[in-house]
C-alpha positions as CSV (number, residue, x, y, z in Angstrom):
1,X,-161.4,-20.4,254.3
2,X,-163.4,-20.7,251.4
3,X,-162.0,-21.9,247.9
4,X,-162.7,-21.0,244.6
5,X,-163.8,-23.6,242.0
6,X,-161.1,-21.9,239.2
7,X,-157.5,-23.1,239.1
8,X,-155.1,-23.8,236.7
9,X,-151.7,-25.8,237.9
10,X,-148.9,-27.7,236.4
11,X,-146.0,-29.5,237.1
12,X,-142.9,-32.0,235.6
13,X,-140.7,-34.1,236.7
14,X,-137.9,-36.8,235.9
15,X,-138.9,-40.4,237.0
16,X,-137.0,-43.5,235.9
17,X,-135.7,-41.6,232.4
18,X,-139.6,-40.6,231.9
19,X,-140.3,-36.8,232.0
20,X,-143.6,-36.7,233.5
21,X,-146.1,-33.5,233.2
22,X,-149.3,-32.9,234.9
23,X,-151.4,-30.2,234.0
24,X,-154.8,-29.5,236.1
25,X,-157.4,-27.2,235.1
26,X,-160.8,-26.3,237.4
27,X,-164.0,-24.3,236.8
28,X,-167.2,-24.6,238.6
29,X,-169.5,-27.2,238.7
30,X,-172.6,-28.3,241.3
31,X,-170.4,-31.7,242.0
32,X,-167.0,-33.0,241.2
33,X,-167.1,-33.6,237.6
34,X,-163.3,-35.4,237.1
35,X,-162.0,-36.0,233.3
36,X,-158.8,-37.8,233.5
37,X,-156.8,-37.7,230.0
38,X,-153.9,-40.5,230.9
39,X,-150.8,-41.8,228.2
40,X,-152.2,-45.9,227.2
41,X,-149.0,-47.0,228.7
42,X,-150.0,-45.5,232.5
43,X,-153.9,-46.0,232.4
44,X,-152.9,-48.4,235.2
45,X,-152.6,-45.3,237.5
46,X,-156.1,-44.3,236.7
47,X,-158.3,-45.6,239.7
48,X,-155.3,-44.4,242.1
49,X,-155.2,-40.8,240.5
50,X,-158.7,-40.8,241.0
51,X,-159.1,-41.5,244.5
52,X,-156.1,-38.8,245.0
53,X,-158.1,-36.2,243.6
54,X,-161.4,-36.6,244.9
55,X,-159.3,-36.8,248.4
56,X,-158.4,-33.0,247.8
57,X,-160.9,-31.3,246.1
58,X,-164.5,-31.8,246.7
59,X,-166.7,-29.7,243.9
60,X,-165.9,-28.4,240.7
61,X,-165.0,-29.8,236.7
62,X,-161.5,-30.6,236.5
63,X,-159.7,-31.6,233.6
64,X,-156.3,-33.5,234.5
65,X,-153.8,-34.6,231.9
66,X,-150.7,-36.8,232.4
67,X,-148.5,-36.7,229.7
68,X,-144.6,-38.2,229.1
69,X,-141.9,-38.7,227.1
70,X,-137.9,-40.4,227.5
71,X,-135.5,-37.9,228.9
72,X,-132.1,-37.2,227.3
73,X,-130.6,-39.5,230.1
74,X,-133.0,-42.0,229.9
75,X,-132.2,-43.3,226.4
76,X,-128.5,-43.8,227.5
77,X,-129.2,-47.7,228.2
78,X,-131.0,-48.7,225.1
79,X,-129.2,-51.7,222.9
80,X,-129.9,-52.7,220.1
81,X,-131.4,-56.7,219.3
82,X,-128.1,-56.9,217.1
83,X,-129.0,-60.7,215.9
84,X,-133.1,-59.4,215.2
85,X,-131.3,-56.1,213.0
86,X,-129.2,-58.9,211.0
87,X,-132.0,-61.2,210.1
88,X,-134.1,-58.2,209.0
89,X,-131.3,-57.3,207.1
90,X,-130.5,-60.6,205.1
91,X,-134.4,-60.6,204.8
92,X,-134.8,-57.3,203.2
93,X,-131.7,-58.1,200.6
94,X,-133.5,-61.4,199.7
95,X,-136.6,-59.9,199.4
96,X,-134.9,-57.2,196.8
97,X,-132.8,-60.2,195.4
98,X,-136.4,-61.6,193.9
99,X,-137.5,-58.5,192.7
100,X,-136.6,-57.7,189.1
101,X,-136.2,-53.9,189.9
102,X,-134.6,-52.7,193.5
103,X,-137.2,-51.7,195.8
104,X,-137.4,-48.4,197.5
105,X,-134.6,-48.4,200.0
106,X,-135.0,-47.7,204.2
107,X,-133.4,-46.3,206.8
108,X,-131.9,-47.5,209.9
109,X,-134.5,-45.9,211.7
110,X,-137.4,-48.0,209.8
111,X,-135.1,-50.8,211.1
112,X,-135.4,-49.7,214.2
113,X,-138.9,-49.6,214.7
114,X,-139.3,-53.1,214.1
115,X,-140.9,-54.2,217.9
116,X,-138.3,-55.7,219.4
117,X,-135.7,-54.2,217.4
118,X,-134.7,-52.4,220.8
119,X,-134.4,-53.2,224.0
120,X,-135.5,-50.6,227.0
121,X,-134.7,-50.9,230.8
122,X,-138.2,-52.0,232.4
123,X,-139.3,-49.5,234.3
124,X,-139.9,-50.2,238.3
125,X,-144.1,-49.8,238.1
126,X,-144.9,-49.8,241.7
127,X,-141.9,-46.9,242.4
128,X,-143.3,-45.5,239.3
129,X,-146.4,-44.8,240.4
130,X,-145.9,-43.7,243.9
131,X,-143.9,-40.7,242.1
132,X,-146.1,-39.9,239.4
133,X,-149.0,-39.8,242.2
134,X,-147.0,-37.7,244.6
135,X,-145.9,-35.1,241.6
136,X,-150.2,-35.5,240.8
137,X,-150.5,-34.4,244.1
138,X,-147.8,-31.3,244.3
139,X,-149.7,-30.0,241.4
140,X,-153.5,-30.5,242.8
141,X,-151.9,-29.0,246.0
142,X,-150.8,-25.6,243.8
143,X,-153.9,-25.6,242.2
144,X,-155.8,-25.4,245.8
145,X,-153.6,-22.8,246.7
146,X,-154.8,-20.9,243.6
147,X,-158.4,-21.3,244.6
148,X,-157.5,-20.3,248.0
149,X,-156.3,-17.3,247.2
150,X,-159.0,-16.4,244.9
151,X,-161.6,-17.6,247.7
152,X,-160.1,-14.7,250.0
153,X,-161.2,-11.8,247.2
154,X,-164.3,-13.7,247.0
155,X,-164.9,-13.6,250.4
156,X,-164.4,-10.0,251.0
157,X,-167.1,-8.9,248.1
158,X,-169.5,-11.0,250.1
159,X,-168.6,-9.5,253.3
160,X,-169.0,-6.0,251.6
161,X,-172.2,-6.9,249.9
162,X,-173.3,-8.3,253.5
163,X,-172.7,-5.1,255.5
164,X,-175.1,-3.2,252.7
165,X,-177.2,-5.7,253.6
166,X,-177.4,-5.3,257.0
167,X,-177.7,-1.7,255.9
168,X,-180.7,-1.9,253.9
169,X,-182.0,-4.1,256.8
170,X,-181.7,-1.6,259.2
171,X,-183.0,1.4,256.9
172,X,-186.8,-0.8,256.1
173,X,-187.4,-1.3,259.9
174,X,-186.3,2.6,261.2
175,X,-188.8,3.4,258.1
176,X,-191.8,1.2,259.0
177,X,-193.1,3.6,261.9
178,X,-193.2,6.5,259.2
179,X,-194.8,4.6,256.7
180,X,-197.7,3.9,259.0
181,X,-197.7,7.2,260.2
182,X,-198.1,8.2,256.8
183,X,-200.5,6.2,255.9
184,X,-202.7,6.8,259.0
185,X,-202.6,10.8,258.1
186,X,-203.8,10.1,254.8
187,X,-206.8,8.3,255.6
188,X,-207.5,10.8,258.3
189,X,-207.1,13.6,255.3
190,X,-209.3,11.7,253.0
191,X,-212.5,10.9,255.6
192,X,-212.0,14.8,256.1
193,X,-212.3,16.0,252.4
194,X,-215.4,13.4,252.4
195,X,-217.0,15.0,255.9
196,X,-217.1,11.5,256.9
197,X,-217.2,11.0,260.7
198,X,-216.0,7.5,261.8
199,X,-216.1,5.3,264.6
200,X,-212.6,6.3,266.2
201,X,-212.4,2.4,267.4
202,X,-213.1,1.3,264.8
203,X,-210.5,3.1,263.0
204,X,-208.0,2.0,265.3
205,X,-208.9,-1.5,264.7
206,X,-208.6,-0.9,260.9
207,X,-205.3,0.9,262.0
208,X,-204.1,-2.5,263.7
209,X,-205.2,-4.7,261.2
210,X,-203.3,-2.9,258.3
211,X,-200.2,-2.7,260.7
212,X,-200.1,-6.7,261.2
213,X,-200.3,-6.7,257.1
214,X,-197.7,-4.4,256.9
215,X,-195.6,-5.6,259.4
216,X,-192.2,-7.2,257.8
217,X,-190.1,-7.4,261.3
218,X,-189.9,-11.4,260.7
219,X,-188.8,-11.0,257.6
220,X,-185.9,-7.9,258.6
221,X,-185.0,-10.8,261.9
222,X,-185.0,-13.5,259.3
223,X,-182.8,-11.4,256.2
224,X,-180.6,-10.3,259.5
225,X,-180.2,-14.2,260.4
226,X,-179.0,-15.2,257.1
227,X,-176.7,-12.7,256.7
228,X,-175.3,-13.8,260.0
229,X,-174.9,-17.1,259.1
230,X,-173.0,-16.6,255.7
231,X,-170.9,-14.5,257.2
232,X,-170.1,-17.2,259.3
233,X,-169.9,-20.1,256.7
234,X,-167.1,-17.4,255.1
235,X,-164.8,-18.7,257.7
236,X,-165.2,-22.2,257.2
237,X,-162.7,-24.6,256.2
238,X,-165.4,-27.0,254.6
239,X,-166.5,-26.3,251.6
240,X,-169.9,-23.9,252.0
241,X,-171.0,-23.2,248.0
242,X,-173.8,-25.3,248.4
243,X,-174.8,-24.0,252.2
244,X,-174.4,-20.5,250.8
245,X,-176.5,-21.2,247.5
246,X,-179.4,-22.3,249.8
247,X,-178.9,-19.3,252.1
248,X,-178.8,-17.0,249.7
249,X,-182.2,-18.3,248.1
250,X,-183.8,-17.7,251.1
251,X,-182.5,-14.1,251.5
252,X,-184.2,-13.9,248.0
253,X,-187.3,-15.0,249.0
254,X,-187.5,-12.8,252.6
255,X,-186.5,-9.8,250.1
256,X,-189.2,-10.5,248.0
257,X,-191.8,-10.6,250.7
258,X,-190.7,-7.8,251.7
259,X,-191.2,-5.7,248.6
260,X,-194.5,-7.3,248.3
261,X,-195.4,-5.7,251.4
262,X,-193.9,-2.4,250.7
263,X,-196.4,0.5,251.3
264,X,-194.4,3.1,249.7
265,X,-191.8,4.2,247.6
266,X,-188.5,4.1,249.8
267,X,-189.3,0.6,250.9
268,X,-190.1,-0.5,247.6
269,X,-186.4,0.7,246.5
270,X,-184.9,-0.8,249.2
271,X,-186.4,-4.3,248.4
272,X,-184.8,-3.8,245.0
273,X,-181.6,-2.7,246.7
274,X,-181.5,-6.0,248.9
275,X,-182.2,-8.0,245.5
276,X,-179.7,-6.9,243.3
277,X,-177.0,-7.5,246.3
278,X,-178.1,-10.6,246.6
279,X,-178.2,-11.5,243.3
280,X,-174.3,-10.3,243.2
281,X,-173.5,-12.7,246.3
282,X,-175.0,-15.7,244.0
283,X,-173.0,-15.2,240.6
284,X,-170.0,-15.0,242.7
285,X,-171.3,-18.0,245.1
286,X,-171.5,-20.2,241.8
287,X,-168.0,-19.9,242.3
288,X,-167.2,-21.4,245.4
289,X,-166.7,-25.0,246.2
Protein backbone atom coordinates (compact mmCIF):
# COMPACT_ATOMS: atom_id res chain seq x y z
CA UNK A 1 0.00 0.00 0.00
CA UNK A 2 1.40 3.13 -0.92
CA UNK A 3 1.55 6.32 1.46
CA UNK A 4 1.23 9.74 0.89
CA UNK A 5 3.94 12.17 1.95
CA UNK A 6 0.95 14.78 3.64
CA UNK A 7 -0.26 14.29 7.17
CA UNK A 8 -1.14 16.29 9.91
CA UNK A 9 -1.56 14.47 13.53
CA UNK A 10 -1.78 15.40 17.12
CA UNK A 11 -2.02 14.18 20.36
CA UNK A 12 -1.93 14.94 24.55
CA UNK A 13 -1.57 13.38 27.29
CA UNK A 14 -1.00 13.61 31.26
CA UNK A 15 2.45 12.31 32.47
CA UNK A 16 3.76 12.85 35.90
CA UNK A 17 1.46 16.26 36.44
CA UNK A 18 2.94 17.39 32.82
CA UNK A 19 0.32 17.78 30.01
CA UNK A 20 2.24 16.73 27.06
CA UNK A 21 1.20 17.65 23.24
CA UNK A 22 2.60 16.39 20.12
CA UNK A 23 1.79 17.87 17.00
CA UNK A 24 3.26 16.26 13.59
CA UNK A 25 2.94 17.82 10.34
CA UNK A 26 4.31 16.11 6.70
CA UNK A 27 4.64 17.23 3.12
CA UNK A 28 6.72 15.87 0.46
CA UNK A 29 10.30 15.84 0.18
CA UNK A 30 13.05 13.65 -2.01
CA UNK A 31 14.35 12.32 1.60
CA UNK A 32 13.38 12.55 5.24
CA UNK A 33 13.92 16.08 6.07
CA UNK A 34 13.04 15.85 10.15
CA UNK A 35 12.76 19.37 12.22
CA UNK A 36 12.27 18.60 15.69
CA UNK A 37 10.96 21.76 17.85
CA UNK A 38 11.48 20.30 21.62
CA UNK A 39 10.63 22.38 25.28
CA UNK A 40 14.72 23.22 26.73
CA UNK A 41 13.71 21.19 29.75
CA UNK A 42 13.14 17.72 27.38
CA UNK A 43 15.86 18.27 24.63
CA UNK A 44 17.24 15.16 26.45
CA UNK A 45 14.56 13.18 24.42
CA UNK A 46 15.91 14.49 21.22
CA UNK A 47 18.24 11.75 19.78
CA UNK A 48 15.51 9.01 21.02
CA UNK A 49 12.55 10.98 19.24
CA UNK A 50 14.65 10.90 16.34
CA UNK A 51 15.46 7.45 15.96
CA UNK A 52 11.53 6.82 16.65
CA UNK A 53 10.62 8.69 13.77
CA UNK A 54 12.98 7.77 11.12
CA UNK A 55 11.91 4.02 12.36
CA UNK A 56 8.29 4.85 10.93
CA UNK A 57 8.38 7.02 8.23
CA UNK A 58 10.96 6.89 5.55
CA UNK A 59 10.61 10.12 3.02
CA UNK A 60 9.00 13.30 3.42
CA UNK A 61 9.55 16.97 5.60
CA UNK A 62 8.16 16.69 8.92
CA UNK A 63 7.84 19.18 11.30
CA UNK A 64 7.29 17.73 15.01
CA UNK A 65 6.68 19.85 18.05
CA UNK A 66 6.58 18.74 21.72
CA UNK A 67 5.17 21.13 23.87
CA UNK A 68 4.09 21.08 27.92
CA UNK A 69 2.77 22.58 30.62
CA UNK A 70 1.75 21.52 34.72
CA UNK A 71 -1.67 20.09 34.90
CA UNK A 72 -4.24 21.25 37.46
CA UNK A 73 -3.33 18.07 39.54
CA UNK A 74 0.14 18.40 39.16
CA UNK A 75 0.65 21.57 41.17
CA UNK A 76 -1.15 20.03 44.17
CA UNK A 77 2.40 19.00 45.82
CA UNK A 78 4.25 22.19 45.52
CA UNK A 79 5.56 23.87 49.02
CA UNK A 80 6.83 26.67 49.53
CA UNK A 81 10.85 27.24 50.86
CA UNK A 82 9.04 28.99 53.88
CA UNK A 83 12.58 29.99 55.68
CA UNK A 84 13.98 31.32 51.78
CA UNK A 85 10.27 33.53 51.53
CA UNK A 86 11.27 34.94 55.28
CA UNK A 87 14.74 35.99 54.49
CA UNK A 88 13.68 37.70 51.27
CA UNK A 89 11.23 39.20 53.25
CA UNK A 90 13.39 40.83 56.17
CA UNK A 91 15.75 41.66 53.14
CA UNK A 92 13.29 43.56 51.09
CA UNK A 93 12.10 45.68 54.49
CA UNK A 94 15.73 46.52 55.15
CA UNK A 95 16.42 47.30 51.80
CA UNK A 96 13.22 49.86 51.99
CA UNK A 97 14.33 50.77 55.65
CA UNK A 98 17.63 52.55 53.85
CA UNK A 99 15.80 54.13 51.35
CA UNK A 100 14.60 57.65 52.21
CA UNK A 101 11.29 57.17 50.14
CA UNK A 102 9.47 53.56 50.07
CA UNK A 103 10.22 51.73 47.06
CA UNK A 104 7.72 50.36 44.73
CA UNK A 105 6.04 47.53 46.50
CA UNK A 106 5.74 43.51 45.07
CA UNK A 107 3.69 40.85 45.07
CA UNK A 108 3.71 37.48 46.51
CA UNK A 109 4.06 36.21 43.18
CA UNK A 110 7.51 38.21 42.45
CA UNK A 111 8.31 36.44 45.80
CA UNK A 112 7.67 33.44 44.39
CA UNK A 113 9.70 33.45 41.44
CA UNK A 114 12.69 33.74 43.27
CA UNK A 115 14.57 30.10 42.14
CA UNK A 116 14.19 28.16 44.85
CA UNK A 117 11.43 29.93 46.25
CA UNK A 118 9.36 26.66 45.46
CA UNK A 119 9.94 23.39 45.66
CA UNK A 120 8.53 20.78 42.79
CA UNK A 121 8.24 16.92 43.00
CA UNK A 122 11.24 15.66 40.59
CA UNK A 123 9.92 14.21 37.98
CA UNK A 124 10.84 10.19 37.26
CA UNK A 125 13.12 11.02 33.72
CA UNK A 126 13.51 7.58 32.52
CA UNK A 127 9.52 6.74 33.03
CA UNK A 128 9.15 10.17 31.59
CA UNK A 129 10.52 9.56 28.57
CA UNK A 130 9.32 6.11 27.77
CA UNK A 131 5.73 7.94 27.83
CA UNK A 132 6.37 10.91 26.02
CA UNK A 133 8.02 8.51 23.30
CA UNK A 134 5.12 6.10 23.23
CA UNK A 135 2.45 9.18 23.05
CA UNK A 136 5.33 10.50 19.97
CA UNK A 137 4.61 7.38 18.52
CA UNK A 138 0.53 7.05 18.85
CA UNK A 139 0.62 10.35 17.06
CA UNK A 140 3.26 9.40 14.13
CA UNK A 141 1.16 6.22 13.91
CA UNK A 142 -2.25 8.48 13.20
CA UNK A 143 -0.38 10.48 10.93
CA UNK A 144 0.57 7.26 8.78
CA UNK A 145 -2.74 6.24 8.82
CA UNK A 146 -3.66 9.71 7.27
CA UNK A 147 -1.13 9.15 4.50
CA UNK A 148 -2.44 5.74 4.09
CA UNK A 149 -5.55 6.66 3.33
CA UNK A 150 -4.64 9.38 1.09
CA UNK A 151 -2.19 6.85 -0.73
CA UNK A 152 -5.32 4.63 -1.57
CA UNK A 153 -7.01 7.80 -3.72
CA UNK A 154 -3.62 8.27 -5.01
CA UNK A 155 -3.36 4.94 -6.13
CA UNK A 156 -6.48 4.59 -7.98
CA UNK A 157 -5.77 7.95 -10.27
CA UNK A 158 -2.67 6.10 -11.23
CA UNK A 159 -4.41 2.97 -11.98
CA UNK A 160 -6.92 5.03 -14.08
CA UNK A 161 -4.28 7.07 -15.77
CA UNK A 162 -2.48 3.53 -16.39
CA UNK A 163 -5.39 1.77 -18.11
CA UNK A 164 -5.54 4.94 -20.69
CA UNK A 165 -2.23 4.14 -21.02
CA UNK A 166 -2.46 0.85 -22.02
CA UNK A 167 -5.17 2.35 -24.19
CA UNK A 168 -3.19 4.66 -26.10
CA UNK A 169 -0.64 1.77 -26.30
CA UNK A 170 -2.81 -0.43 -27.99
CA UNK A 171 -4.43 2.34 -30.39
CA UNK A 172 -0.38 3.43 -31.89
CA UNK A 173 0.36 -0.29 -32.70
CA UNK A 174 -3.44 -1.34 -34.37
CA UNK A 175 -2.52 2.06 -36.28
CA UNK A 176 1.03 1.39 -37.47
CA UNK A 177 -0.08 -1.09 -40.44
CA UNK A 178 -2.41 1.90 -41.80
CA UNK A 179 0.07 4.35 -41.60
CA UNK A 180 2.38 2.38 -43.81
CA UNK A 181 -0.24 1.49 -45.87
CA UNK A 182 -0.84 5.04 -46.25
CA UNK A 183 2.25 6.04 -46.85
CA UNK A 184 3.09 3.36 -49.48
CA UNK A 185 -0.17 4.57 -51.61
CA UNK A 186 1.05 7.96 -51.64
CA UNK A 187 4.30 7.36 -53.04
CA UNK A 188 2.77 5.03 -55.52
CA UNK A 189 0.20 8.14 -56.36
CA UNK A 190 3.13 10.56 -56.59
CA UNK A 191 5.60 8.33 -59.04
CA UNK A 192 2.27 8.18 -61.04
CA UNK A 193 1.45 11.97 -61.38
CA UNK A 194 5.40 12.10 -62.33
CA UNK A 195 5.04 9.05 -65.10
CA UNK A 196 7.94 7.73 -63.23
CA UNK A 197 8.41 3.93 -63.66
CA UNK A 198 10.51 2.40 -60.79
CA UNK A 199 12.30 -0.54 -60.00
CA UNK A 200 9.39 -2.55 -58.11
CA UNK A 201 12.51 -4.11 -55.84
CA UNK A 202 13.74 -1.48 -55.35
CA UNK A 203 10.70 0.09 -54.06
CA UNK A 204 10.10 -2.65 -51.83
CA UNK A 205 13.44 -2.21 -50.34
CA UNK A 206 12.79 1.52 -49.77
CA UNK A 207 9.37 0.14 -48.53
CA UNK A 208 11.40 -1.99 -45.81
CA UNK A 209 13.73 0.47 -44.92
CA UNK A 210 11.16 3.22 -44.09
CA UNK A 211 9.16 0.43 -42.07
CA UNK A 212 12.33 -0.47 -39.70
CA UNK A 213 12.37 3.60 -39.22
CA UNK A 214 9.06 3.69 -38.51
CA UNK A 215 8.76 0.90 -36.58
CA UNK A 216 7.92 1.85 -32.65
CA UNK A 217 6.85 -1.93 -31.42
CA UNK A 218 9.95 -1.70 -28.77
CA UNK A 219 8.98 1.22 -27.65
CA UNK A 220 4.80 0.19 -27.39
CA UNK A 221 6.52 -3.48 -25.51
CA UNK A 222 8.67 -1.16 -23.52
CA UNK A 223 5.63 1.80 -22.50
CA UNK A 224 3.51 -1.60 -21.95
CA UNK A 225 6.36 -2.91 -19.47
CA UNK A 226 6.45 0.09 -17.37
CA UNK A 227 3.05 0.35 -16.94
CA UNK A 228 3.16 -3.21 -15.75
CA UNK A 229 5.57 -2.66 -13.36
CA UNK A 230 3.92 0.48 -11.63
CA UNK A 231 1.00 -1.06 -11.41
CA UNK A 232 2.73 -3.45 -9.50
CA UNK A 233 4.91 -1.18 -7.18
CA UNK A 234 1.03 0.26 -6.34
CA UNK A 235 0.74 -2.74 -4.15
CA UNK A 236 3.76 -2.50 -2.32
CA UNK A 237 4.18 -2.10 1.17
CA UNK A 238 7.68 -0.33 0.78
CA UNK A 239 7.82 2.82 -0.03
CA UNK A 240 7.90 3.05 -4.25
CA UNK A 241 7.96 7.26 -4.88
CA UNK A 242 11.35 7.03 -5.96
CA UNK A 243 10.93 3.51 -8.13
CA UNK A 244 7.86 5.18 -9.63
CA UNK A 245 9.73 8.64 -10.31
CA UNK A 246 12.36 6.71 -12.31
CA UNK A 247 9.64 4.59 -14.07
CA UNK A 248 7.69 7.18 -15.01
CA UNK A 249 10.79 9.07 -16.64
CA UNK A 250 11.26 6.38 -18.73
CA UNK A 251 7.64 6.16 -19.88
CA UNK A 252 8.49 9.81 -20.85
CA UNK A 253 11.24 9.15 -22.73
CA UNK A 254 9.57 5.83 -24.81
CA UNK A 255 6.59 8.44 -25.41
CA UNK A 256 8.74 10.82 -26.80
CA UNK A 257 10.45 8.47 -29.21
CA UNK A 258 7.47 7.58 -30.14
CA UNK A 259 6.10 10.94 -31.26
CA UNK A 260 9.39 11.56 -32.87
CA UNK A 261 8.66 8.74 -35.07
CA UNK A 262 5.12 9.48 -35.73
CA UNK A 263 4.33 9.52 -39.52
CA UNK A 264 0.99 11.11 -39.22
CA UNK A 265 -1.45 12.94 -37.50
CA UNK A 266 -3.35 10.29 -35.13
CA UNK A 267 -0.11 8.98 -33.89
CA UNK A 268 1.32 12.27 -33.34
CA UNK A 269 -1.90 13.00 -30.99
CA UNK A 270 -1.56 10.00 -29.31
CA UNK A 271 2.11 10.64 -28.35
CA UNK A 272 0.77 13.77 -26.78
CA UNK A 273 -2.10 11.83 -25.20
CA UNK A 274 0.54 9.38 -23.50
CA UNK A 275 2.55 12.59 -22.35
CA UNK A 276 0.15 14.57 -20.69
CA UNK A 277 -0.94 11.12 -18.63
CA UNK A 278 2.16 10.71 -17.70
CA UNK A 279 2.95 13.93 -16.72
CA UNK A 280 -0.33 13.60 -14.37
CA UNK A 281 1.10 10.25 -12.82
CA UNK A 282 4.37 12.42 -11.84
CA UNK A 283 2.79 15.55 -10.00
CA UNK A 284 0.78 13.07 -8.15
CA UNK A 285 3.99 10.62 -7.67
CA UNK A 286 5.83 13.69 -6.01
CA UNK A 287 3.51 12.75 -3.55
CA UNK A 288 4.25 9.45 -2.53
CA UNK A 289 6.83 8.29 -0.13
Amino acid sequence: MIRSMTAFASGEREIQGWLFTWEVRSVNHRYLDLSLRLPDAFRFLEPAARSRIGSLINRGRLDCTLSCKKSTEGGADIRVYRDLVAKLLAAAREVDDLSDRPLVGFSALDVLKWPGALHEPEADREQLAAEVLDLLTAVLKQAIAVRENEGRQLAVLLEERCFKLREHVAAARARMPEVLQSIRQKIVARLAEISANPDSDRLEQEMVYLAQKLDVDEELDRLNAHVDEVTRALRQKEPVGRRLDFLLQEMNREANTLGSKSADAETTKTSVEMKVLIEQMREQTQNIE
